[in-house]
Backbone as CSV, one residue per row, in Angstrom:
resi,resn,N_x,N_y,N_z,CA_x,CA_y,CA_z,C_x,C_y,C_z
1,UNK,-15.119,-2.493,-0.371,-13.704,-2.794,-0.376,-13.492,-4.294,-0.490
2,UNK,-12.377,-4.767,-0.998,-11.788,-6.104,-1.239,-11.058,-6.339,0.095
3,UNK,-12.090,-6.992,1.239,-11.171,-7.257,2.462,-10.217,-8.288,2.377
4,UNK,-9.641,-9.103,1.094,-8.718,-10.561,1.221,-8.187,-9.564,0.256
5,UNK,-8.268,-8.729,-0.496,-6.735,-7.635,-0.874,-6.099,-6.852,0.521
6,UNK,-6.815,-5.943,1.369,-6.096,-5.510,1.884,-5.981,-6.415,2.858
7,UNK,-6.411,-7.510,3.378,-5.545,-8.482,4.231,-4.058,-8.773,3.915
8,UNK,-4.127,-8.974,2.681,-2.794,-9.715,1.819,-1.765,-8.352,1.917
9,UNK,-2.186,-7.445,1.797,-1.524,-5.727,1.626,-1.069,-5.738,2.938
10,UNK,-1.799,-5.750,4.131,-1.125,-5.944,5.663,-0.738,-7.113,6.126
11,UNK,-1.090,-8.201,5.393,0.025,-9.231,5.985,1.156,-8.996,4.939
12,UNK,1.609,-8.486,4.277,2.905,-8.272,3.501,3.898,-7.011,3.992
13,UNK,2.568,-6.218,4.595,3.193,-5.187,5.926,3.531,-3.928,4.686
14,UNK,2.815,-4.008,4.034,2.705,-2.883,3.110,1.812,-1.105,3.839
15,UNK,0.649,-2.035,4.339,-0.632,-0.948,5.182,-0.880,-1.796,6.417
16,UNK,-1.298,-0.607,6.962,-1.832,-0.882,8.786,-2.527,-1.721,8.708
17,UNK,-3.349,-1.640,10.102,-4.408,-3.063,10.140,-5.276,-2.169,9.677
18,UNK,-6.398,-3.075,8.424,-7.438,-2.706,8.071,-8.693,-3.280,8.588
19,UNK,-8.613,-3.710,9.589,-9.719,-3.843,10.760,-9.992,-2.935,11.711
20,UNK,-10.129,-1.525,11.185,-10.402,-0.318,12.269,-11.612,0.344,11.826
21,UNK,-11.930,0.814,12.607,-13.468,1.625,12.577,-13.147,2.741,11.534
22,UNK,-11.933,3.435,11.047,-11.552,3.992,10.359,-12.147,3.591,8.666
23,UNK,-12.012,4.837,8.285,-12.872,4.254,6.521,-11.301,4.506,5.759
24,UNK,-10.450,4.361,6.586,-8.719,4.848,5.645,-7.716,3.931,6.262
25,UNK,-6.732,3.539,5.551,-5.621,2.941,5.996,-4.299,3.986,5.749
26,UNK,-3.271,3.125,6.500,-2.078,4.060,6.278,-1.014,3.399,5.713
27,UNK,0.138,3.393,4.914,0.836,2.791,4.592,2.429,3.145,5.631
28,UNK,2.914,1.596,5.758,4.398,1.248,6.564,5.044,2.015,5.308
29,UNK,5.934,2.033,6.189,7.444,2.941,5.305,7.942,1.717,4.527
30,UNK,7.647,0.389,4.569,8.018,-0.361,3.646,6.784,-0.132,2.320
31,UNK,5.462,0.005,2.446,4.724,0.560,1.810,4.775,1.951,1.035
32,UNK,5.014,2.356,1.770,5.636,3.615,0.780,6.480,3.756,0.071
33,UNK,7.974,3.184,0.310,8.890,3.008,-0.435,8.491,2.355,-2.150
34,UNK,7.969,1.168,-1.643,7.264,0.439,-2.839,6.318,1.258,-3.863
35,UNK,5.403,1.834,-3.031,4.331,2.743,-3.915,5.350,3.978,-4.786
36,UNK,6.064,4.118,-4.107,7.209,5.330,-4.822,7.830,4.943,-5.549
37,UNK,8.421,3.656,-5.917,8.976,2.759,-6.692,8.210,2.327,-7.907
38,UNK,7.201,2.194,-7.692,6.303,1.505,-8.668,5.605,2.553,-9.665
39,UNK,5.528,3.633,-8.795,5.026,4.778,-9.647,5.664,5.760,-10.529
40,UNK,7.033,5.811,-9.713,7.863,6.305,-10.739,8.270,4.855,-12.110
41,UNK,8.181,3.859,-11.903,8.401,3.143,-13.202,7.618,3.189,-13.880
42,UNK,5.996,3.387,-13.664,4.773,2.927,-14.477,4.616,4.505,-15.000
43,UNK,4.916,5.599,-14.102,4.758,7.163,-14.723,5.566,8.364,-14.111
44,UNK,7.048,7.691,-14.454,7.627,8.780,-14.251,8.050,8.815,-15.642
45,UNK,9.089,10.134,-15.877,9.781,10.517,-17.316,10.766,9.091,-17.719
46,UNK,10.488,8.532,-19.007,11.330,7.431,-19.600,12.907,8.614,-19.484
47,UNK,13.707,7.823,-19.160,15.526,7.721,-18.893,15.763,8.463,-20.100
């Protein structure tokens, strides 16, 4: 894993802390919003 990406990803408060014994992160509801945003522009149905 790219630990100075997901640093930058949780200090932007996108995902949890990725300093856990865990092999998964979780994404903030500000994170999610975004990922839902971004995905419907890059692949949802063109307008």
């Amino acid at each position: 894993m790219d630990w100075d990406a997901m640093d930058r990803l949780h200090d932007k408060g996108y995902i949890g802390d990725p300093k856990t014994k865990a092999k998964s992160v979780t994404l903030t509801e500000e994170g999610e919003r975004l990922s839902e945003e971004l995905f419907k522009k890059h692949f949802g149905l063109p307008s």
